[in-house]
ROLO-666926 format. One record per residue (C-alpha): x, y, z; chain. Coordinates in steps of 0.001 Angstrom, whole numbers. Example, Ala and Ser with C-alpha at 12.3 -4.5 7.8 and 13.67 -1.06 7.14 Angstrom:
2
<bati <12300, -4500, 7800>, A>
<bati <13670, -1060, 7140>, A>
***
This chain:
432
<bati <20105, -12696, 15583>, A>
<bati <21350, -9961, 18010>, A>
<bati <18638, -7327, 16149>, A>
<bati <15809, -8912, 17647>, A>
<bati <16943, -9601, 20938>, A>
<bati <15067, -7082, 23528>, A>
<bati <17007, -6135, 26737>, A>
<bati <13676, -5632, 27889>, A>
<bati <9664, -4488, 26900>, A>
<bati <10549, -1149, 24111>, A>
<bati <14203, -1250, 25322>, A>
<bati <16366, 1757, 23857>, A>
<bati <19175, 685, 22682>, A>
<bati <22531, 2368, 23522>, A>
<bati <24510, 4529, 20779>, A>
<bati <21070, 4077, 18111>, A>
<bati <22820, 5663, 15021>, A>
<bati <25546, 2935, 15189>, A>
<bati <22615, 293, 15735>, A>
<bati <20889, 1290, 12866>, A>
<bati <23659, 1965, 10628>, A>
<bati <24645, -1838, 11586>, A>
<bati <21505, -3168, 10331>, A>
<bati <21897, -1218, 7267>, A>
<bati <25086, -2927, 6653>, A>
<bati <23684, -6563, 7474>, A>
<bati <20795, -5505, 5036>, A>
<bati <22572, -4634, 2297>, A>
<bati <25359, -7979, 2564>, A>
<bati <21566, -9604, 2708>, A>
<bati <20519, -8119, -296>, A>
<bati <23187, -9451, -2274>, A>
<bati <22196, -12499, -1480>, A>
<bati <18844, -12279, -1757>, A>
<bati <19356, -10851, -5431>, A>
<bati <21137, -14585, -6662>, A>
<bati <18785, -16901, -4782>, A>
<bati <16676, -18880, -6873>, A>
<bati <13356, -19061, -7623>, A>
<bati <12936, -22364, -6041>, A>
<bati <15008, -21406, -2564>, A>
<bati <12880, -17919, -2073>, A>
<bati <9471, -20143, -2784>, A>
<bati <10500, -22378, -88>, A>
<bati <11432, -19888, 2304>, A>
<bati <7905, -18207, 2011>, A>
<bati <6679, -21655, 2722>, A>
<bati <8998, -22617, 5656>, A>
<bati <7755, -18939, 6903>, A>
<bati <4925, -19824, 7004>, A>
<bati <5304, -23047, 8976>, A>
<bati <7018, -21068, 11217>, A>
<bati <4089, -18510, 11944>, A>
<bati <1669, -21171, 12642>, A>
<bati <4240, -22940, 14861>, A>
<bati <4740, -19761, 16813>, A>
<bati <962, -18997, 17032>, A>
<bati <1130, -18993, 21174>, A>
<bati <4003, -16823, 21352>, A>
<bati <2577, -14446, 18763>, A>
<bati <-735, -14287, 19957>, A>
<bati <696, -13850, 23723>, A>
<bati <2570, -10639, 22312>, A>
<bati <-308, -9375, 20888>, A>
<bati <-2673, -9650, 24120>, A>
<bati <253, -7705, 25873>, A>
<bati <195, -4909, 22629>, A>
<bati <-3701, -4807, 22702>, A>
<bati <-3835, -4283, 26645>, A>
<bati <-1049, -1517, 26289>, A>
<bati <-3407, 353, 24023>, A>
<bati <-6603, -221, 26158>, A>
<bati <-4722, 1300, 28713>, A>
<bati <-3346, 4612, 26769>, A>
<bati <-6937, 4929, 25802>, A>
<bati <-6077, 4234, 21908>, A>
<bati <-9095, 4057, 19875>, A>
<bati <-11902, 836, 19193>, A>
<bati <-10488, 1425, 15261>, A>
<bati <-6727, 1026, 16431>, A>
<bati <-7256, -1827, 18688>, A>
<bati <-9155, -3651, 15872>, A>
<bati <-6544, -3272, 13866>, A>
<bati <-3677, -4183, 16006>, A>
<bati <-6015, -6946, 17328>, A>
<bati <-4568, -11004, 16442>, A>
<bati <-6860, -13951, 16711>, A>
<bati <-6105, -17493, 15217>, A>
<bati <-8014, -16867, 12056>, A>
<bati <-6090, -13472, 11709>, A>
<bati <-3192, -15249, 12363>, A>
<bati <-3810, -18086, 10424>, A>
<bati <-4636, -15582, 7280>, A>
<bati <-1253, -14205, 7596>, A>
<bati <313, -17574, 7417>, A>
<bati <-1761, -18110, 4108>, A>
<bati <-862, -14917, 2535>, A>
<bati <2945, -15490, 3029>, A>
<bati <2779, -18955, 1445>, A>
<bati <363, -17463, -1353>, A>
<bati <2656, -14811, -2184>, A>
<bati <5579, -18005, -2688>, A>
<bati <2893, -19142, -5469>, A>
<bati <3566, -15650, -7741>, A>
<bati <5973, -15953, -10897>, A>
<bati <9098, -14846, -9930>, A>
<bati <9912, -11375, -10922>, A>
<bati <13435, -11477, -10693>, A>
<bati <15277, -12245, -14393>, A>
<bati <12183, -11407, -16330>, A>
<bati <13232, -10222, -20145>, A>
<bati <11673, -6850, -20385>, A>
<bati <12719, -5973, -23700>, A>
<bati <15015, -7135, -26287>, A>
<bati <17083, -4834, -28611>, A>
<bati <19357, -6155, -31924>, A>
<bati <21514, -3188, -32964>, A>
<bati <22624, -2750, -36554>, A>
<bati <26443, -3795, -35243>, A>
<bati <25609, -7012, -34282>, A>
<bati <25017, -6010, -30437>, A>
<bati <21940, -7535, -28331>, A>
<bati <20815, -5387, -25701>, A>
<bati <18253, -6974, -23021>, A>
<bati <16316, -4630, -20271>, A>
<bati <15976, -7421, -17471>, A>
<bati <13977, -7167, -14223>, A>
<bati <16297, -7334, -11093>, A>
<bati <15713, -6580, -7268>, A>
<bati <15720, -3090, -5551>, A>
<bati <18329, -3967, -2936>, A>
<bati <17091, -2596, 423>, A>
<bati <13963, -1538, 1084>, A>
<bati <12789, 60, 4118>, A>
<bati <9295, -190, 5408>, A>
<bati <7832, 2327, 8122>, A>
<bati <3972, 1242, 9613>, A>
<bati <1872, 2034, 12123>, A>
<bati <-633, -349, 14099>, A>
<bati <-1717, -3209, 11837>, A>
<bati <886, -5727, 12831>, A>
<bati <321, -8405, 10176>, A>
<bati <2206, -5856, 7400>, A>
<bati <5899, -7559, 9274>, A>
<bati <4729, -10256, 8024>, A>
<bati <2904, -8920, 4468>, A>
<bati <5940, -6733, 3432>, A>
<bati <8595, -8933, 4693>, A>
<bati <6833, -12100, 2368>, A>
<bati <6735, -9548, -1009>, A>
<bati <10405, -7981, -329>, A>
<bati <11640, -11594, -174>, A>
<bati <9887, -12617, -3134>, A>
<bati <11229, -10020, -5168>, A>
<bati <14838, -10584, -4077>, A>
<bati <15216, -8102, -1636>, A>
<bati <16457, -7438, 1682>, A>
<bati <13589, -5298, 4171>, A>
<bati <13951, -3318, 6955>, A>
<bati <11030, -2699, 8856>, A>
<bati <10281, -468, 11549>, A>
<bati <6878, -979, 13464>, A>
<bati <4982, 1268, 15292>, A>
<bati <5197, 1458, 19026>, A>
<bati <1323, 233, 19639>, A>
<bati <2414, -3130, 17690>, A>
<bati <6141, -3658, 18681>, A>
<bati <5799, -6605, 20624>, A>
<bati <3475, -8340, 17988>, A>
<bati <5711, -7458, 15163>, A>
<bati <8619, -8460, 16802>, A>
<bati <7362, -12117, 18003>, A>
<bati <6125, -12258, 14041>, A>
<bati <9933, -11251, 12653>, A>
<bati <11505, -13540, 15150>, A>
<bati <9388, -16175, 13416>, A>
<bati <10140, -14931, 9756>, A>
<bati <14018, -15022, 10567>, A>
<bati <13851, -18490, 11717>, A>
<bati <11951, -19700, 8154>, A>
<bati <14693, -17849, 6170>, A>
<bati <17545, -19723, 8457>, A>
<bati <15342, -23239, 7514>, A>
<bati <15540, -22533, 4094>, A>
<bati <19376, -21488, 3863>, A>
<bati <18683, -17865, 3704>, A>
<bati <20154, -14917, 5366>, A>
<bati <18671, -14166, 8788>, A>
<bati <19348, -10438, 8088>, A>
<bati <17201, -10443, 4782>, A>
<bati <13665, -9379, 7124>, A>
<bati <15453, -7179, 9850>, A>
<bati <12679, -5643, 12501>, A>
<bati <14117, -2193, 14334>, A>
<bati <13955, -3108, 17642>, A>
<bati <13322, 219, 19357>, A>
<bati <10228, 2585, 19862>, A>
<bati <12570, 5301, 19292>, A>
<bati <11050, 7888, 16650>, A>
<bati <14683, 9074, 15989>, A>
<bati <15096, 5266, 14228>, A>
<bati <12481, 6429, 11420>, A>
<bati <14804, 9690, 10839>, A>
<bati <18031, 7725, 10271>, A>
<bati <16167, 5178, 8282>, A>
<bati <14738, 8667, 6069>, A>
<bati <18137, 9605, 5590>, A>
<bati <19241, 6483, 3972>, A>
<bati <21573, 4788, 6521>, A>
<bati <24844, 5623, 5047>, A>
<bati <23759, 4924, 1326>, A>
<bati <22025, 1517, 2499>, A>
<bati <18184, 1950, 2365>, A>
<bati <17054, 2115, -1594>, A>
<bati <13380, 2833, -1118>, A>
<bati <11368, 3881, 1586>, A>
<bati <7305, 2764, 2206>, A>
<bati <5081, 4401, 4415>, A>
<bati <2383, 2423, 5718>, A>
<bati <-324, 4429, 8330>, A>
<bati <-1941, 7866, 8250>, A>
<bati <-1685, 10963, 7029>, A>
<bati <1042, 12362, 9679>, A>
<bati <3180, 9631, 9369>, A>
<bati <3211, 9850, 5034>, A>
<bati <3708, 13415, 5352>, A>
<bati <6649, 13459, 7778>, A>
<bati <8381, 10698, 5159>, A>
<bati <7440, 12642, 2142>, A>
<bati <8901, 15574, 3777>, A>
<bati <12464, 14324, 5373>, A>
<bati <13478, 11092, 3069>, A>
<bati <16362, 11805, 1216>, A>
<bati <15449, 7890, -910>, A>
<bati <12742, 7271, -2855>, A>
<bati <9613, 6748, -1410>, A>
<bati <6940, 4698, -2653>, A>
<bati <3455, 6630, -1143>, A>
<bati <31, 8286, -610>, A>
<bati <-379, 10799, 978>, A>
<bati <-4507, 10807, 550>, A>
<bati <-6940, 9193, -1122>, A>
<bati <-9484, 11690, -1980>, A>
<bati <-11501, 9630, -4398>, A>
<bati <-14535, 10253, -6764>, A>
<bati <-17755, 8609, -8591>, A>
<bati <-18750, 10884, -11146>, A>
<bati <-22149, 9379, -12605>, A>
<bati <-22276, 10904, -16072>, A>
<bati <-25178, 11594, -18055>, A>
<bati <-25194, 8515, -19437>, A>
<bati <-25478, 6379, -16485>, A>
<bati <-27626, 3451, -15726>, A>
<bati <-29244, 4330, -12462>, A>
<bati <-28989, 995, -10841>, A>
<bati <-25591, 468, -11843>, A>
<bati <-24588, 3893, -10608>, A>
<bati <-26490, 2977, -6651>, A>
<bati <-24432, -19, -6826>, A>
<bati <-21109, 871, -7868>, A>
<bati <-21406, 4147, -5472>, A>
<bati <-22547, 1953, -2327>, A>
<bati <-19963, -456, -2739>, A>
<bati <-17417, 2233, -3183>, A>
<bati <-17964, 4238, -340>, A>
<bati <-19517, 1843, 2132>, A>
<bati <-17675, -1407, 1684>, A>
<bati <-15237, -446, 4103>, A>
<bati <-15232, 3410, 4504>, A>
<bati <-11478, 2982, 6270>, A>
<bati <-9760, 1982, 3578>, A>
<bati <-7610, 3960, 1127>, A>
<bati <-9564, 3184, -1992>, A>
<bati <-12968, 4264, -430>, A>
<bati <-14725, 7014, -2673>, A>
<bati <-14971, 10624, -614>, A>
<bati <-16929, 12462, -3695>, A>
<bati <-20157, 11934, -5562>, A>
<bati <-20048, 14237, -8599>, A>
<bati <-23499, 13730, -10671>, A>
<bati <-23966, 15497, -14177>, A>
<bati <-26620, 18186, -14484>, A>
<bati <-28188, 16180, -17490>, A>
<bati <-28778, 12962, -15195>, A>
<bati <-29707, 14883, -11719>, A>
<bati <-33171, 15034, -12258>, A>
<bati <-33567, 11283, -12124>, A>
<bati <-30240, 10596, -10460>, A>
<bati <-29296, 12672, -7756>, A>
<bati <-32390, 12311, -5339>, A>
<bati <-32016, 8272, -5616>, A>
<bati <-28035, 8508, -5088>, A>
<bati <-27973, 10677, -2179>, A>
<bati <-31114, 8727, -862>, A>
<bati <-29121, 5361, -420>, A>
<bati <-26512, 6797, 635>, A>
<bati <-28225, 8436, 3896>, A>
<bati <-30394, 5016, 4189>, A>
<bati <-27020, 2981, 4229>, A>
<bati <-25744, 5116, 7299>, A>
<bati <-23291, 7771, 5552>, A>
<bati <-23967, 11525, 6093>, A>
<bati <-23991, 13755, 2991>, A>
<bati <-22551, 17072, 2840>, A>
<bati <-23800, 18773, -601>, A>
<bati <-24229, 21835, -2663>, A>
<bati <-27370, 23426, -2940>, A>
<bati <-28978, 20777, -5686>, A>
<bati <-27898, 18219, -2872>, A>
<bati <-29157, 19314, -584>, A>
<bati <-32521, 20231, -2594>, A>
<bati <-32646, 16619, -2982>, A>
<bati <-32920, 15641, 720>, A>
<bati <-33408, 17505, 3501>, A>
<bati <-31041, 15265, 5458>, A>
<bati <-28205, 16752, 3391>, A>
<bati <-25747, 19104, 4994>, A>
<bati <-24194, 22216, 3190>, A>
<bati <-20878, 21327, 2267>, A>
<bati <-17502, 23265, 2687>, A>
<bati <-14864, 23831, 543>, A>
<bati <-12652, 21769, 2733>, A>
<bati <-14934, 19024, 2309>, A>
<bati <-14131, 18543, -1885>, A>
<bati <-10190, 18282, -322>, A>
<bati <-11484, 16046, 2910>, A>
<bati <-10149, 12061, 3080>, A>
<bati <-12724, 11237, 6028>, A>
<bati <-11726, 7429, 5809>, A>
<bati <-15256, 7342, 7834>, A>
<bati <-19303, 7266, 6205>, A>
<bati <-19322, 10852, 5057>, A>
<bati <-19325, 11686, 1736>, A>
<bati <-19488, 15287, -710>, A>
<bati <-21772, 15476, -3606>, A>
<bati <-21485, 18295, -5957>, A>
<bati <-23861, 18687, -8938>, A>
<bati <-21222, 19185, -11973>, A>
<bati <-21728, 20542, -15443>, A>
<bati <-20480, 17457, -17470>, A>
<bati <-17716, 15603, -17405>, A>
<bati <-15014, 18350, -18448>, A>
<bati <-16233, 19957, -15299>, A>
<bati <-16062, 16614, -13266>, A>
<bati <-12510, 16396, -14681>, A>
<bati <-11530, 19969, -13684>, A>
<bati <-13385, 19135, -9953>, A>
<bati <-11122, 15770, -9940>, A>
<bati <-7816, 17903, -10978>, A>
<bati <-8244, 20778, -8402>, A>
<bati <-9337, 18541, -5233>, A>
<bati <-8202, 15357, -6408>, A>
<bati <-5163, 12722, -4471>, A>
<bati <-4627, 11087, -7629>, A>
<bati <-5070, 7936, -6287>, A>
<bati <-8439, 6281, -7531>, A>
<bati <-11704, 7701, -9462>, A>
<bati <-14428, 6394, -11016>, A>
<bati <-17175, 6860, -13887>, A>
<bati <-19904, 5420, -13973>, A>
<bati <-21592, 5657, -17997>, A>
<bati <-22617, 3590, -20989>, A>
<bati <-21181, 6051, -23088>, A>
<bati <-18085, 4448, -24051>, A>
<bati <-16957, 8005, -25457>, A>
<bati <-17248, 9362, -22344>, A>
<bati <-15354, 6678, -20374>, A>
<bati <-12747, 6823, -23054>, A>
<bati <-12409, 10338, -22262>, A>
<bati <-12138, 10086, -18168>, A>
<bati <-9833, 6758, -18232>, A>
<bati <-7388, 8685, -20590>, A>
<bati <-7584, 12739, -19094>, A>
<bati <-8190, 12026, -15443>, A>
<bati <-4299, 11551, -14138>, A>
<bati <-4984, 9431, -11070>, A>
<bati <-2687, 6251, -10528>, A>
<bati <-6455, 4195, -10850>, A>
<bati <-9091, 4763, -13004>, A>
<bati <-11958, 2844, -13396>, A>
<bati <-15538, 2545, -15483>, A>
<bati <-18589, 1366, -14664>, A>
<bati <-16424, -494, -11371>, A>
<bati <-16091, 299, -7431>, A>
<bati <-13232, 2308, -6408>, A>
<bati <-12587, -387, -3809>, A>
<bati <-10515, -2404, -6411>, A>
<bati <-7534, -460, -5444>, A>
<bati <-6147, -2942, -3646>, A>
<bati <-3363, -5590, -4819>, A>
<bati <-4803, -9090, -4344>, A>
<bati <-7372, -7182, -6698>, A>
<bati <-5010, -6926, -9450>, A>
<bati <-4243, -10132, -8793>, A>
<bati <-1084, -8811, -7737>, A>
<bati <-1570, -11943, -4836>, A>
<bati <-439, -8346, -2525>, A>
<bati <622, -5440, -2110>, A>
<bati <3369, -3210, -13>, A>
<bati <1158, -318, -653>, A>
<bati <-433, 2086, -3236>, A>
<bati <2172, 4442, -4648>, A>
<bati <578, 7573, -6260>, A>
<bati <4044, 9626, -7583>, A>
<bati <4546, 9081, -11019>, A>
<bati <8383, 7759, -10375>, A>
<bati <8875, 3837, -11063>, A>
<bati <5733, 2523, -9224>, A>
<bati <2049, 3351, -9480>, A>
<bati <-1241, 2134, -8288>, A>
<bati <-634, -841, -6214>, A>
<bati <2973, -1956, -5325>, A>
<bati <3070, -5564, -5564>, A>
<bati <6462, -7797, -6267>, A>
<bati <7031, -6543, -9629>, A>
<bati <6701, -2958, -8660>, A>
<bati <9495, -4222, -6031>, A>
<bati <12004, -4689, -9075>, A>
<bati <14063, -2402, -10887>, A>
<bati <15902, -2861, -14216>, A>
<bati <19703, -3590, -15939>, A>
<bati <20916, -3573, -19322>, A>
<bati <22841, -6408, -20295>, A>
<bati <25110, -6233, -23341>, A>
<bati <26014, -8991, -25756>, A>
<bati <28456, -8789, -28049>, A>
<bati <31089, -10487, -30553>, A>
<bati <34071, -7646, -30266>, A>
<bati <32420, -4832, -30993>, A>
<bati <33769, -1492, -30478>, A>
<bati <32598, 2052, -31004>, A>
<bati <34078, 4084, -33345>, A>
***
């Protein structure tokens, strides 16, 4: 498979539009493929995948040690090298996660919808692949293997272009991924790594490569989404932030409320679904706030606050208007003191991401009001924000969270990876 095959360590390749419009081609021939192959044949592939990862743990593991001692070098940060960082059991969890995702219904040839016309005409809406879909990430190498696994599964061809800290990882793990489509009968081309460092290989792949690249995903930070969002000329399926809230109503249980906030915010605090904004109702602050914003500083995280936060505890920090728009992905979080929940709304609406929010109440009038005004791709009540995640859903995984209101929200899993046609059936009808 001439794609993968490096001249040398981040080799450039000569004459890169033509390169790149090449794979395009080979992607989209691969996608037609992809879009008839059985259930059965795209199950086994994820499993012979699989086999294939674990079989090329040394090699994989040997290109990772090289990535990880790059990084050291260029001074890259402990968070980057953890997540660009392989071990067996990392390795081995990858392995598991392709073969899990082979254990999904297939979400090709579902029946959406049926439709019987008055004329005698049956019209299904039936679920078919996207075609080609382009994936863009940064340091965590394991999403070659993660996106590649739920493209497949959905009857697509992928092209995915890895970020220059985890080239050498991601392109031992495609290497591995081409051979388990070749064992099963599968096109080679179907999971196509770009093998260049090259940032220019991102623009061409923004600009569609010559009508071949359906859908773009962005996975990494904030200046990677934002140059996508800005310069694709495909759909993209995105975040750009995930400025997420607890609001802890009037009707709150206290405990409940220290629970669900902890776990939201301090889980993991580096994860897109972490909550960045505790909004407590005047009615409940009396007997709420000074617990809240007490377990949060005891658990490690630094408050920033109004002026009733930081009445509560002196360890409170005023807080900023850039702080209520502020994803800090790290154990900070704003609390603001709100006048109900059409004010928490109205707070969630002007600073919000749309991503994920939360209520915590046993008012069910109250949730019923938040779950159907606040316009955020998740909403949840009386539960962590930290559910935003795929294998939550039980979704088995996820490409991504998508927070545009085109096609796919909330979590993209396989389904979300699946368009729509109309099929016709008729007896000889014709329209007068």
């Amino acid at each position: 498979m001439p794609v993968l095959n490096l001249r040398s360590d981040f080799a450039e390749a000569d004459g890169l539009p033509e390169q790149m419009a090449a794979i395009g081609r080979r992607a989209r021939a691969a996608s037609r493929r992809m879009a008839l192959a059985s259930a059965r044949t795209k199950d086994v592939a994820l499993k012979r995948i699989a086999e294939r990862l674990r079989a090329s743990g040394d090699e994989i593991l040997a290109e990772n040690a090289r990535d990880v001692a790059a990084a050291r070098n260029a001074g890259q940060s402990v968070a980057l090298i953890d997540r660009l960082t392989l071990d067996p059991g990392r390795l081995a969890a990858m392995a598991d996660a392709v073969e899990k995702v082979g254990s999904l219904a297939d979400p090709v040839g579902r029946q959406l919808a049926a439709i019987e016309r008055p004329n005698g005409l049956l019209i299904e809406r039936v679920a078919v692949p996207l075609g080609v879909i382009g994936v863009i990430f940064e340091s965590r190498p394991n999403v070659t293997a993660d996106a590649g696994a739920l493209c497949l599964k959905a009857g697509n061809a992928a092209i995915l272009r890895a970020g220059s800290d985890s080239h050498r990882t991601a392109m031992a793990i495609a290497r591995a991924m081409s051979r388990g489509l070749a064992d099963a009968g599968l096109p080679e081309d179907a999971i196509q790594l770009v093998p260049t460092r090259s940032r220019d290989a991102v623009g061409l792949m923004l600009a569609g490569l010559d009508g071949c690249v359906d859908v773009i995903v962005p996975r990494g930070g904030r200046g990677l989404v934002t140059r996508v969002q800005a310069e694709a000329r495909v759909p993209v399926f995105a975040h750009l932030d995930g400025i997420n809230h607890v609001y802890v109503d009037a009707a709150a249980d206290l405990d409940m409320a220290r629970t669900v906030l902890l776990n939201s915010k301090m889980r993991r605090t580096s994860v897109c679904g972490a909550a960045e904004t505790l909004l407590v109702d005047r009615a409940c602050a009396a007997t709420h706030l000074a617990p809240l914003v007490g377990a949060l500083l005891d658990a490690g995280c630094s408050v920033r606050g109004d002026a009733e936060a930081q009445s509560a505890d002196p360890r409170v920090v005023a807080a900023t208007e850039e702080d209520w728009r502020t994803e800090y992905l790290d154990a900070i979080i704003a609390v603001r003191v709100v006048d109900g929940i059409d004010a928490a709304i109205e707070h969630i609406e002007t600073y919000g991401s749309h991503h994920t929010d939360a209520i915590v109440t046993e008012d069910d009038a109250a949730a019923t009001r938040f779950l159907a005004e606040v316009d955020s791709a998740i909403v949840t009540h009386n539960a962590s924000t930290q559910f935003a995640d795929g294998g939550e859903f039980g979704f088995g995984a996820e490409i991504g969270i998508a927070t545009g209101r085109m096609h796919a929200r909330g979590p993209v899993g396989v389904e979300q990876l699946t368009t729509f046609k109309y099929r016709v059936h008729g007896s000889g009808q014709t329209r007068p």
